[in-house]
N, C-alpha and C positions, 0 to 999 in steps of 0.2 A: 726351183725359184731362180728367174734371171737376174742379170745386175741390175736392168729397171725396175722388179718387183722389188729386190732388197734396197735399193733406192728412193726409191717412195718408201717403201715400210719404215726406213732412219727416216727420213724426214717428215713422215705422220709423227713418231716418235719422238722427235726433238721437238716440233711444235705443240703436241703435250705436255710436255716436259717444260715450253717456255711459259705454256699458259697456265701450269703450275705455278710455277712461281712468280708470274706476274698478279697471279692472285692471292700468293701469300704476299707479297710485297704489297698488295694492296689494300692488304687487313692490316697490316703495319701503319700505313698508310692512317686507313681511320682510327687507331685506338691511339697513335698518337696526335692524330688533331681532335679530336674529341674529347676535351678536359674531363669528363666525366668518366668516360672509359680508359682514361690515364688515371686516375686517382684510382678505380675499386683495380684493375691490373698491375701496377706499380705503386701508388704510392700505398695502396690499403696492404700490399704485401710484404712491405718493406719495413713500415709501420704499426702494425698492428703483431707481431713476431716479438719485435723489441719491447712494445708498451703492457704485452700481456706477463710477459718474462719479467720483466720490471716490475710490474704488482707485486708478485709473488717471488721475488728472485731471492728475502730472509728465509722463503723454505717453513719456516718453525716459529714460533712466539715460543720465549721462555720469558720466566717471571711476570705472565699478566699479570696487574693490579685486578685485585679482586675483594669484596667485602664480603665480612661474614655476618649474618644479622641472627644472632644468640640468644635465643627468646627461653631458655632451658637455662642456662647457668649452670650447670651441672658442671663434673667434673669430666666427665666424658665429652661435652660437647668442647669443652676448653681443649679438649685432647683432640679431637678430631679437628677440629681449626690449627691446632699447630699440627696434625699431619698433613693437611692441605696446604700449608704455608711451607712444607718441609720439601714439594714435589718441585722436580723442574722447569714444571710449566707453569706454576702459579707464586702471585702473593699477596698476602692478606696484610692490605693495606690500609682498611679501614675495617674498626669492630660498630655493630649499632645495635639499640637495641629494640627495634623495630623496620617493615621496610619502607614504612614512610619516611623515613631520616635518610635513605638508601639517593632516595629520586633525586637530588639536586646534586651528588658524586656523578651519580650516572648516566645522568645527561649534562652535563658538565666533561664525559670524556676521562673521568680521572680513574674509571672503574670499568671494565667488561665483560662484570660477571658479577653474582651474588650469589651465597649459598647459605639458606636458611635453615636453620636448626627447630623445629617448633618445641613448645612451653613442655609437652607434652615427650621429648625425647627420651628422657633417661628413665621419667616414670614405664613408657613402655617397653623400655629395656630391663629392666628391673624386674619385670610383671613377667617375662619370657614372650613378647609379644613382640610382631614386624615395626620398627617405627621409621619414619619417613623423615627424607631428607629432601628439599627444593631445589631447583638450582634455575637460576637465569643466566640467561648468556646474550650480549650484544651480538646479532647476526649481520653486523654493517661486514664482516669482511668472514670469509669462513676458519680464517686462523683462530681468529676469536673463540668461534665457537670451538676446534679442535683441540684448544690448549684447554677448553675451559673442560673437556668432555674426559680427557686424558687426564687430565690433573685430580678433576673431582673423583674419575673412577678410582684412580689408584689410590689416593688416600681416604675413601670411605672404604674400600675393599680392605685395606691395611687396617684401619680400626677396626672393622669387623672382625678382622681374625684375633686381636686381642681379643673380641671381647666373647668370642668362641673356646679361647684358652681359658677365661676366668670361669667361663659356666664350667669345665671342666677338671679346672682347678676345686671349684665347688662341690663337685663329683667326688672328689679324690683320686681324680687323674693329671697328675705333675708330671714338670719337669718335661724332659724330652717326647716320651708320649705323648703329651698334650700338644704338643709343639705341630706331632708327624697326625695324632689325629683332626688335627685342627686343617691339615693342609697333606694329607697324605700324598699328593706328587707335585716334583717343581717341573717346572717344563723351560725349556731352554731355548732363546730368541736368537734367531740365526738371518739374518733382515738380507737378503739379497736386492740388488740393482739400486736401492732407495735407503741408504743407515739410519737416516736422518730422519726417515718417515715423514718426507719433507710434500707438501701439497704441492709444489711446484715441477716435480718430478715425476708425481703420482699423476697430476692433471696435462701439464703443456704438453709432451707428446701429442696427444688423439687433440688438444687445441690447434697444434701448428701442421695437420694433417686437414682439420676441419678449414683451416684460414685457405689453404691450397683448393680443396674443394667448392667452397662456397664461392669465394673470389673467382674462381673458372665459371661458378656456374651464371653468378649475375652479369659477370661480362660478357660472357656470350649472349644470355638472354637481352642483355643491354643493348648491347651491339645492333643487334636482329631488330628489336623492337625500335632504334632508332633509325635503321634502314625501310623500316614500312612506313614511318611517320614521315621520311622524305623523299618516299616513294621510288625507291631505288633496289630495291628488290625484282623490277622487270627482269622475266626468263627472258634471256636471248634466245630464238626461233632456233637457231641451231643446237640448244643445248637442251633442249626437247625432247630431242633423236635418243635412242636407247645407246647408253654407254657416255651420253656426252656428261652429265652430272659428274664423274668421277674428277674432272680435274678441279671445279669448283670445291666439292667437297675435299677435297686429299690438298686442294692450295691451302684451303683456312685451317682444315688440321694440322699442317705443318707449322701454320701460324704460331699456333696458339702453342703445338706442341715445345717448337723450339723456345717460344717465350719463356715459358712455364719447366722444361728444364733447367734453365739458367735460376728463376725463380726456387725452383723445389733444391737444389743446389746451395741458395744462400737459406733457406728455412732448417734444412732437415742437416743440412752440412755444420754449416756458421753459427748461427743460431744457439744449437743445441751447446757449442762447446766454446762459446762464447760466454753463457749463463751457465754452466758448468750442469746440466741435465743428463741424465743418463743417455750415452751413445756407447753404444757396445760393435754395434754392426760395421763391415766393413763398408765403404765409400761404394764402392762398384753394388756389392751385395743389393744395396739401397736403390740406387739407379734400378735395376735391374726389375727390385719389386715394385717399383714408382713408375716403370713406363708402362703397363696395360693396368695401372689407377690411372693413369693420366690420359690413356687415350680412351678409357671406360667413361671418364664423365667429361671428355672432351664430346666424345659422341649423343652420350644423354644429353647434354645439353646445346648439341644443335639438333637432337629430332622433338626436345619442347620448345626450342625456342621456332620452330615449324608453327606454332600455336601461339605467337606471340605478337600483339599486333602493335605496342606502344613501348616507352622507351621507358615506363615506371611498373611494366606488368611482371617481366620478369622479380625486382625487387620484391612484391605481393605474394 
């Protein structure tokens, strides 16, 4: 090859290279004059990280209010209300004796939860027979319901097992054997990444990976779809030719790419150790696994947005 071939070949090369990046600067370009594709690219990412984190950032309900509605009287069901009032996620703050007396606590907010005893408890405890226990939970947030779920278990499980020692007490089996046959193994809670067993911890992860994803994909679809609606999508004659595509498509990738690292940086970096979530991984490690996610549905979602003809289709 002469100095005029390798001559030309740099300067085909750099001309590539310019119209690279005159095309990624040109997708900069519309996403920020275009309010719509600056709010789901910036501000949905910025925003939506912090607002889900903040829902959930107590992690736990302890001491729900809860009522207990005692239609049995018994001396066991009195027992088993003060074991549910004894747990650390609950407490029985109102007794009724009925659950029509329940409804104006509970929609009043003063309660979010109920746990009925029926007339019928202790007789069919008595009898050696299954008896039943209700329970409601307000599903307006899902703490609610996992304090109410936790709490009931443990202390109807915990009654129960008295009441497994008294049949065997009845037996003529005391004392400590009744104890080990009532519960013959303990088993031992060693809670890794989450102590707390906290919803917030267990959930945000895969939420602030899905924010990354979804906000990539409607922006692009976005984008596309507002480029056909003002008809600016025209192939240039030269970019027909085989090979020419590549700088269009590698400009907008770069686009969005560099955006969206700066972006997955404040989500999966900041974010996390900000609302104090489980982050174990190192910094690099994460990059690392995040750039072929990021160039995987950078790509899916310019070859559906290929199919996309309006600026609300993507959204659908």
């Amino acid at each position: 090859m002469n100095n005029s071939n390798k001559s030309n070949l740099f300067i085909r090369i750099l001309h590539e290279i310019r119209r690279v990046i005159y095309i990624m600067l040109d997708e900069y370009r519309v996403i920020l004059k275009d309010s719509g594709l600056a709010v789901v690219f910036l501000g949905a990412t910025i925003v939506y990280p912090i607002l889900y984190s903040s829902i959930y950032r107590n992690e736990t309900v302890h001491n729900m209010p809860i009522a207990v509605v005692d239609a049995s009287q018994s001396n066991r069901s009195r027992e088993l209300a003060r074991r549910l009032d004894a747990t650390a996620d609950l407490k029985v703050a109102y007794r009724f004796n009925n659950l029509e007396e329940v409804k104006d606590a509970f929609y009043r907010h003063k309660i979010h939860g109920v746990v009925y005893i029926p007339e019928d408890f202790n007789r069919k405890i008595n009898r050696n027979e299954q008896a039943t226990v209700s329970i409601y939970c307000d599903m307006s947030s899902f703490l609610y319901y996992r304090a109410m779920m936790l709490g009931a278990n443990f202390g109807i499980l915990d009654a129960g097992n008295d009441i497994k020692i008294e049949r065997m007490n009845a037996a003529g089996i005391t004392g400590r054997t009744a104890e080990i046959s009532s519960s013959p193994f303990r088993y031992e809670k060693n809670i890794l990444f989450n102590e707390p067993m906290g919803f917030a911890s267990f959930l945000m992860p895969v939420v602030l990976v899905l924010i990354i994803h979804q906000t990539l994909f409607f922006g692009i679809t976005m984008l596309t779809g507002s480029l056909h609606e003002e008809k600016l999508v025209a192939i240039d004659p030269q970019l027909r030719q085989r090979g020419k595509f590549f700088p269009t498509i590698f400009g907008k990738t770069l686009c969005y790419f560099t955006l969206y690292i700066v972006i997955c940086s404040y989500i999966l970096l900041a974010v996390p150790r900000f609302f104090q979530l489980p982050h174990i991984g190192n910094s690099w490690d994460i990059i690392r696994f995040f750039t072929p996610f990021l160039l995987a549905v950078i790509f899916f979602s310019m070859l559906v947005s290929a199919f996309i003809r309006n600026r609300e289709t993507g959204l659908v």
